[in-house]
Wavefront OBJ file of the C-alpha trace (Angstrom):
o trace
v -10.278 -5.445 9.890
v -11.728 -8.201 8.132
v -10.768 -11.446 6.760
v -12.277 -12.871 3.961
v -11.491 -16.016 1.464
v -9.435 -15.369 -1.319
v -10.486 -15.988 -4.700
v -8.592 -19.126 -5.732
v -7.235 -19.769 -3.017
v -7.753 -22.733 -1.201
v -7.695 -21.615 2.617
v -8.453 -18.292 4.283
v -6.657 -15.004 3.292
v -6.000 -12.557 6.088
v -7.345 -9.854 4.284
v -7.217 -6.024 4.907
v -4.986 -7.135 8.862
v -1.435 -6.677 10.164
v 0.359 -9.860 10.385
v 2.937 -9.824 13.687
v 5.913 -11.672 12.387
v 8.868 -12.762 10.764
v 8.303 -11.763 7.151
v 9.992 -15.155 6.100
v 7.823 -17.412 8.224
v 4.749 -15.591 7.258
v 4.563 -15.902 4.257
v 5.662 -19.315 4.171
v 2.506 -19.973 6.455
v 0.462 -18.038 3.453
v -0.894 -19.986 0.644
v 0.780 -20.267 -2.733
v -0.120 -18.263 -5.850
v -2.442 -16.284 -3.950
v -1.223 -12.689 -4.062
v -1.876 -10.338 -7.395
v 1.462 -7.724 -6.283
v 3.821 -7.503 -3.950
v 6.079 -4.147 -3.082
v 8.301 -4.275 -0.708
v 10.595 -1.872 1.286
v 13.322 -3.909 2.867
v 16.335 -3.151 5.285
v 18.733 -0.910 3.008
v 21.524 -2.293 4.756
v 22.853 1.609 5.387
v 25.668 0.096 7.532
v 26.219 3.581 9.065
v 28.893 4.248 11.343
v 28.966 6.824 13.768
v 26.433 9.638 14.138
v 25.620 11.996 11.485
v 25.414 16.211 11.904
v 24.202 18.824 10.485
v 26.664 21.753 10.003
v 24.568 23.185 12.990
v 25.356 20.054 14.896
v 22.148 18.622 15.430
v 21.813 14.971 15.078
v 20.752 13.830 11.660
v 17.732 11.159 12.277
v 18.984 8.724 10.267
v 18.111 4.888 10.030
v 20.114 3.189 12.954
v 17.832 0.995 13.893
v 18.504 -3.056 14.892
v 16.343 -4.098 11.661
v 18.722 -2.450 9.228
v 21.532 -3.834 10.744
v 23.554 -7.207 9.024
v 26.793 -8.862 10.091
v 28.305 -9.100 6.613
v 26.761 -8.941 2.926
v 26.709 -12.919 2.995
v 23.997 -12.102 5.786
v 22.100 -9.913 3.652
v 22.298 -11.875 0.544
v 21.308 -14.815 2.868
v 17.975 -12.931 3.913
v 17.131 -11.323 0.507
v 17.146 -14.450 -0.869
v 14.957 -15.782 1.592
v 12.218 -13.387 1.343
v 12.801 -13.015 -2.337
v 11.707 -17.403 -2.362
v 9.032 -17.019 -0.072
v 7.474 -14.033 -1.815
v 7.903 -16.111 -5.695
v 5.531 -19.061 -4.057
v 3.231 -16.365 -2.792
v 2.558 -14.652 -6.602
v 0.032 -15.906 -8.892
v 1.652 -17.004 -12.555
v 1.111 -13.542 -13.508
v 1.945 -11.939 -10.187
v 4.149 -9.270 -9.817
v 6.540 -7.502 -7.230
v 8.246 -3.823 -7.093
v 11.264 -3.459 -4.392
v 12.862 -0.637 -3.227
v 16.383 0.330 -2.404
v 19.318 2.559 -2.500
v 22.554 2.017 -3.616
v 23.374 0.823 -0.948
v 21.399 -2.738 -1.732
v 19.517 -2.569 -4.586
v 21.886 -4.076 -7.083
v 22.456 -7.016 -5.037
v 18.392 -7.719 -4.621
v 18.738 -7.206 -8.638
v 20.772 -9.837 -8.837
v 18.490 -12.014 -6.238
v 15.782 -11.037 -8.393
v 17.040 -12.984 -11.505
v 18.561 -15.355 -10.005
v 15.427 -16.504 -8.348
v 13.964 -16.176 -12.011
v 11.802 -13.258 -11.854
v 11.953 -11.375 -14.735
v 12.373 -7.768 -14.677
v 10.179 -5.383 -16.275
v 11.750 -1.446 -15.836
v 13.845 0.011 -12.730
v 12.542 3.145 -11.908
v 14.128 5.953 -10.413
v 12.217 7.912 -7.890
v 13.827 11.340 -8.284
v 13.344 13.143 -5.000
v 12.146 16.693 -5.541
v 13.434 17.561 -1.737
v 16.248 15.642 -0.422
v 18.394 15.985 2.312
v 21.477 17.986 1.904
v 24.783 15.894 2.267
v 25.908 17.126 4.872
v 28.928 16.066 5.211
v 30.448 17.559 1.926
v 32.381 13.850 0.243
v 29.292 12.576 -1.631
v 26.906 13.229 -4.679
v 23.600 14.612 -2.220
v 21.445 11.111 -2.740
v 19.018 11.820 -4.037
v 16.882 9.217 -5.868
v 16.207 5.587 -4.656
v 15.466 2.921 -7.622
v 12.786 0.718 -7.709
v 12.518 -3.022 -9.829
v 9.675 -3.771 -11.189
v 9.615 -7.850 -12.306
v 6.574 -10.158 -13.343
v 7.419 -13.780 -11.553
v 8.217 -15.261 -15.018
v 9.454 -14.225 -18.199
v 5.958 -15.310 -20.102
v 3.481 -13.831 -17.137
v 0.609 -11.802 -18.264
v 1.277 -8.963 -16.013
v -0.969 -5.861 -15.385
v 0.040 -2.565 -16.822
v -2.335 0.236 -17.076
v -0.319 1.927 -19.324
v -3.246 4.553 -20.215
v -4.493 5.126 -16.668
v -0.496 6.369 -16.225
v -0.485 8.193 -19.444
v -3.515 10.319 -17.994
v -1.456 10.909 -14.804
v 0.928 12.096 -16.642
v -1.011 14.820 -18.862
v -1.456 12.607 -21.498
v 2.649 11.982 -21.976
v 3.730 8.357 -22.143
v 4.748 7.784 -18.260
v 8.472 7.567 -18.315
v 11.082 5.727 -15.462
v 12.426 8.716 -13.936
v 9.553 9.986 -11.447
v 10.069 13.363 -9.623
v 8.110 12.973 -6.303
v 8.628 14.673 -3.069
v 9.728 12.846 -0.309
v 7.511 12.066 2.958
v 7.486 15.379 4.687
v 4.591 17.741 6.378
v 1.283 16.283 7.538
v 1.991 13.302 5.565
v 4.918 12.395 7.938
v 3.648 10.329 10.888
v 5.018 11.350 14.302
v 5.216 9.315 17.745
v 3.973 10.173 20.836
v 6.956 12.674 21.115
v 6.884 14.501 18.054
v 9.508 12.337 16.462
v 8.664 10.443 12.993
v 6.805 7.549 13.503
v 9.137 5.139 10.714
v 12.465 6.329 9.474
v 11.468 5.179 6.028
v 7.852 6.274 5.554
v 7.436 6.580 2.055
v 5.133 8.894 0.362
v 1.752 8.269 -1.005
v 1.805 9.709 -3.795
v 4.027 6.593 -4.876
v 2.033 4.096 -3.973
v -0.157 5.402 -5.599
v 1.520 5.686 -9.289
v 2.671 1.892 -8.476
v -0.785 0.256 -7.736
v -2.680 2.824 -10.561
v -0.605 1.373 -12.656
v 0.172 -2.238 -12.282
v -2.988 -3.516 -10.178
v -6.792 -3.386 -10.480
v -9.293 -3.240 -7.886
v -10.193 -6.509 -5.572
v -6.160 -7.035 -6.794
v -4.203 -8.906 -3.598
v -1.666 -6.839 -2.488
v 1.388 -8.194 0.442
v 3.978 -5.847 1.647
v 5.998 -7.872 4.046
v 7.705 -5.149 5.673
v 4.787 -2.816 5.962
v 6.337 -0.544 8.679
v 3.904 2.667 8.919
v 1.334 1.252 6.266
v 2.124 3.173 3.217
v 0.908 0.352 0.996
v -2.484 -0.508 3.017
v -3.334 3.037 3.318
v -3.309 3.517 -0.836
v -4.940 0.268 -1.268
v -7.406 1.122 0.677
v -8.240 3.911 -0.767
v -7.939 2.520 -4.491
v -10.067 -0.721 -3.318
v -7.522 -3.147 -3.594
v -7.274 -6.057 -0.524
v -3.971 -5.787 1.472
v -1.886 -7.771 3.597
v 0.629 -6.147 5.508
v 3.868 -8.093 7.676
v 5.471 -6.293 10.269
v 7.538 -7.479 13.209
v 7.934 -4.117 15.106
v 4.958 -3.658 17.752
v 5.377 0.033 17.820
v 5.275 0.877 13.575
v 1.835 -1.903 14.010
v 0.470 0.370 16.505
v 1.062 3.455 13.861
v -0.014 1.604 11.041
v -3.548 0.295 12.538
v -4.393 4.209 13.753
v -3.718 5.545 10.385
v -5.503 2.763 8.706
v -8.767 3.252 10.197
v -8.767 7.092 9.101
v -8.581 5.889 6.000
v -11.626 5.666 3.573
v -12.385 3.812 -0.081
v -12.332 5.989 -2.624
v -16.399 5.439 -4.020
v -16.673 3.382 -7.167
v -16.877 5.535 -10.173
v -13.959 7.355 -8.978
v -11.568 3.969 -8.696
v -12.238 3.540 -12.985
v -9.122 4.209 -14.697
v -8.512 4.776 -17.937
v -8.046 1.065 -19.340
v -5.519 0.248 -21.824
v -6.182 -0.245 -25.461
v -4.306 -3.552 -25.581
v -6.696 -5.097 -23.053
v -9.710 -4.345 -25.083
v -11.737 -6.829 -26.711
v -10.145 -7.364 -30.682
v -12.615 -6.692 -33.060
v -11.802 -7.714 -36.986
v -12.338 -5.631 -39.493
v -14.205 -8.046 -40.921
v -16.680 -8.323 -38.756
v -17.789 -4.738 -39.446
v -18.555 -5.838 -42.892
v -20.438 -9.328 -41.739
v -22.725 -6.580 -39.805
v -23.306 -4.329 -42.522
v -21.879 -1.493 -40.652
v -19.513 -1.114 -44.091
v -20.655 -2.956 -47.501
v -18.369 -4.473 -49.743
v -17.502 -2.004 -52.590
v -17.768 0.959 -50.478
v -15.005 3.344 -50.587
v -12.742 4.524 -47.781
v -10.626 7.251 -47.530
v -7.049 8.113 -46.006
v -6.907 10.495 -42.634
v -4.783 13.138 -44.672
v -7.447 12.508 -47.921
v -4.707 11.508 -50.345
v -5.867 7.851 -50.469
v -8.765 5.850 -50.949
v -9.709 1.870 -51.521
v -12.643 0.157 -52.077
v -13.600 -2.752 -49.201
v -14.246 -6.262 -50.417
v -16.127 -8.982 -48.998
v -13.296 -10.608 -47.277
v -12.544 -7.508 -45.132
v -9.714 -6.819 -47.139
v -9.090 -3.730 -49.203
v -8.033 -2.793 -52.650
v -6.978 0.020 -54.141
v -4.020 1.102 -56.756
v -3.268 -2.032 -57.609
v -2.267 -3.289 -53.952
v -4.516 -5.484 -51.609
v -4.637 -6.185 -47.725
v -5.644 -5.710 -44.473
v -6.269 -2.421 -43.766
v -3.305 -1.854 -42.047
v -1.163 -3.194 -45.080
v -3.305 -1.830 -47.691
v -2.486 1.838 -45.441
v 1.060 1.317 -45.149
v 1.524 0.644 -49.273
v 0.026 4.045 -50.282
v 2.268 5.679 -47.561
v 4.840 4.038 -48.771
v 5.724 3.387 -44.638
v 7.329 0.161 -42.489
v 3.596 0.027 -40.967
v 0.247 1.952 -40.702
v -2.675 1.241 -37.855
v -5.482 0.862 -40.236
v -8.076 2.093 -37.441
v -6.723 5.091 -37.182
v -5.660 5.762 -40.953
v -9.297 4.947 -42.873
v -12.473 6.879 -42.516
v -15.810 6.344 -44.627
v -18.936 8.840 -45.267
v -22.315 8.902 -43.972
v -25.073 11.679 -44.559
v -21.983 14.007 -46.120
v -19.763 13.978 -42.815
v -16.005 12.188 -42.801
v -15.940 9.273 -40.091
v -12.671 7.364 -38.642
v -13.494 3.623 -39.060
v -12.731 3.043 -35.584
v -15.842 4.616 -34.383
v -17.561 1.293 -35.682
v -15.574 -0.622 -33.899
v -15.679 1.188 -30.547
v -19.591 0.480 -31.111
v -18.782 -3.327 -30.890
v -16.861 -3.254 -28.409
v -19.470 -1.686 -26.248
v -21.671 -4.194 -27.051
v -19.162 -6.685 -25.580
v -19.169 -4.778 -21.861
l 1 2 3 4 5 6 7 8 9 10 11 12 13 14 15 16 17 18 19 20 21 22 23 24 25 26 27 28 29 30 31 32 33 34 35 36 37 38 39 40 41 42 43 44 45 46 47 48 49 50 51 52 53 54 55 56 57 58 59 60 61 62 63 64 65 66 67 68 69 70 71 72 73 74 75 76 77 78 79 80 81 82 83 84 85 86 87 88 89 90 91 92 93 94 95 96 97 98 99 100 101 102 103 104 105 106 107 108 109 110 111 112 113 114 115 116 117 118 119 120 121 122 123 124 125 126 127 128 129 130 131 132 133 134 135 136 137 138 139 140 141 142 143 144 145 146 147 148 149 150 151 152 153 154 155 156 157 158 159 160 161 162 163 164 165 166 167 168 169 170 171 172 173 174 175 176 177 178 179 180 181 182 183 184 185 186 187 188 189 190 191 192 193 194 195 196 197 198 199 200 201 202 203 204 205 206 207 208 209 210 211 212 213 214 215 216 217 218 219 220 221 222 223 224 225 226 227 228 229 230 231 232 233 234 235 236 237 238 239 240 241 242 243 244 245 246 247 248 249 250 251 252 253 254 255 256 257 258 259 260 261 262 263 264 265 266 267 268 269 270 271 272 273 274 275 276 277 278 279 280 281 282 283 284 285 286 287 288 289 290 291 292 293 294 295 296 297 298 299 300 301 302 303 304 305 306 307 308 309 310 311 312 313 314 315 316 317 318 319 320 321 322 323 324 325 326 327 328 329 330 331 332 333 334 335 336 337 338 339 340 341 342 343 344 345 346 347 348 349 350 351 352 353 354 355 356 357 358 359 360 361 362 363 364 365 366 367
């Protein structure tokens, strides 16, 4: 694995490695507004007691292990908050960061969250398609985990391909309840003895929703508790840089195997759909400074119940109202608001057109 200098930055990043360490001390060493997105998986906090059985009486493989383990809450708190500081110094002013939890912490990183002035942008709940049974018959089964998804200020121009998750979603509006299958099958690393690799592993397929959608590629991307390498392995593949932190020698040993069998997606096939919002504005105006449309020609409504004549201005006129043509639209439809792109259409050679054909033509002329 590589490292290579960061754009902006104003040492070396460690790009595309493993960092051995304290997540806390790392990134302190890292330098500031440096990373595009940060997700991170920390300790839940389960504070289990006692072993867990199936009706069967086999041993439930739950997470037990010393990293998930905290004297008190105070303790936690103490530690989110640490992270939470080092990771705010780390984003770029219109950085990012998703956690993950259970209900069992998330509500107090929330709080950390805000506190430390990041400004929160949806939770999401990850709906699990398979949990695990509870077994024990005194409980709701779990089975969703919620995610937080804040920019580092309130004012941050964050990334959000909101059409790229539209087209995931069969052209539906990507909502904050995803059904997803938990980690299970070939996905789910195993040790050297056939038991899984990370009690945590998370499943790709929501990495990759998260970094489709709120990260481009060459993005930065830190997950300081990296465990089995969830994160690096979809960045990888989507062609974003990663930086992974992780203390335990044996999940860095699982992580750098599965990393190398991983390959970059080839360029054409990392193009998402981009978002309309983040497309170049074009007046209307400027269509007639072109001559694409001349002033006194006639447009007409969508739904052909309208029309108005285009003056030299780029405004519109027609039964005795005048505008853009968004306002000019929403006065004949008598409606709070009309996208005047969408609404007008002009002729040529006997054939109907939607105006916004002329503008997609400037716009490629701006790529």
């Amino acid at each position: 694995m590589e490292k290579t200098k960061a754009r902006g930055a104003t040492k070396a990043l460690p790009l595309n490695t493993i960092l051995d360490g304290d997540c806390i001390e790392v990134m302190n060493s890292l330098p500031a507004e440096s990373i595009d997105l940060i997700f991170a998986d920390p300790p839940y906090n389960l504070q289990l007691r006692g072993d867990l059985n199936r009706p069967d009486n086999s041993k439930v493989d739950a997470v037990d292990d010393h990293w998930d383990q905290f004297s008190s809450f105070a303790a936690y708190d103490k530690f989110t908050n640490d992270w939470l500081k080092a990771a705010r110094r780390l984003l770029k002013p219109n950085g990012a960061i998703w956690v993950i939890g259970s209900y069992h912490n998330i509500f107090r990183v929330g709080a950390s969250l805000q506190n430390h002035g990041f400004w929160i942008l949806n939770d999401v709940v990850w709906r699990k398609s398979n949990p695990m049974p509870n077994f024990r018959g005194k409980r709701l089964t779990n089975a969703h985990e919620t995610m937080i998804w804040a920019s580092k200020t309130e004012a941050g121009k964050y990334t959000f391909n909101y059409e790229a998750l539209k087209a995931l979603n069969e052209g539906v509006q990507m909502r904050s309840d995803w059904v997803l299958p938990i980690c299970t099958g070939h996905e789910r690393l195993k040790d050297e003895n056939g038991d899984k690799a990370h009690p945590t592993q998370k499943p790709e397929s929501l990495l990759h929703r998260v970094l489709v959608g709120t990260t481009n590629p060459g993005d930065v991307i830190l997950d300081p508790f990296f465990g089995s390498g969830t994160t690096g392995a979809v960045a990888k593949m989507l062609g974003r840089d990663f930086i992974g932190i992780e203390r335990e020698a044996k999940y860095r040993k699982v992580a750098e195997k599965r990393l190398k069998n991983i390959r970059k997606f080839d360029r054409e096939a990392l193009t998402v759909s981009a978002s309309k919002r983040a497309e170049p504005r074009v007046p209307f105006g400027q269509l007639v400074e072109r001559g694409m449309l001349r002033p006194g020609e006639e447009l007409y409504s969508m739904n052909k119940r309208h029309k108005a004549k285009v003056r030299a201005d780029g405004t519109l006129i027609g039964q005795d109202v005048k505008g853009s043509i968004h306002q000019v639209g929403a006065a004949l439809e008598n409606a709070p608001s009309c996208n005047g792109w969408t609404y007008w259409t002009f002729k040529r050679d006997g054939k109907t057109v939607p105006i916004d054909v002329l503008r997609q033509q400037i716009r490629a002329e701006m790529n």
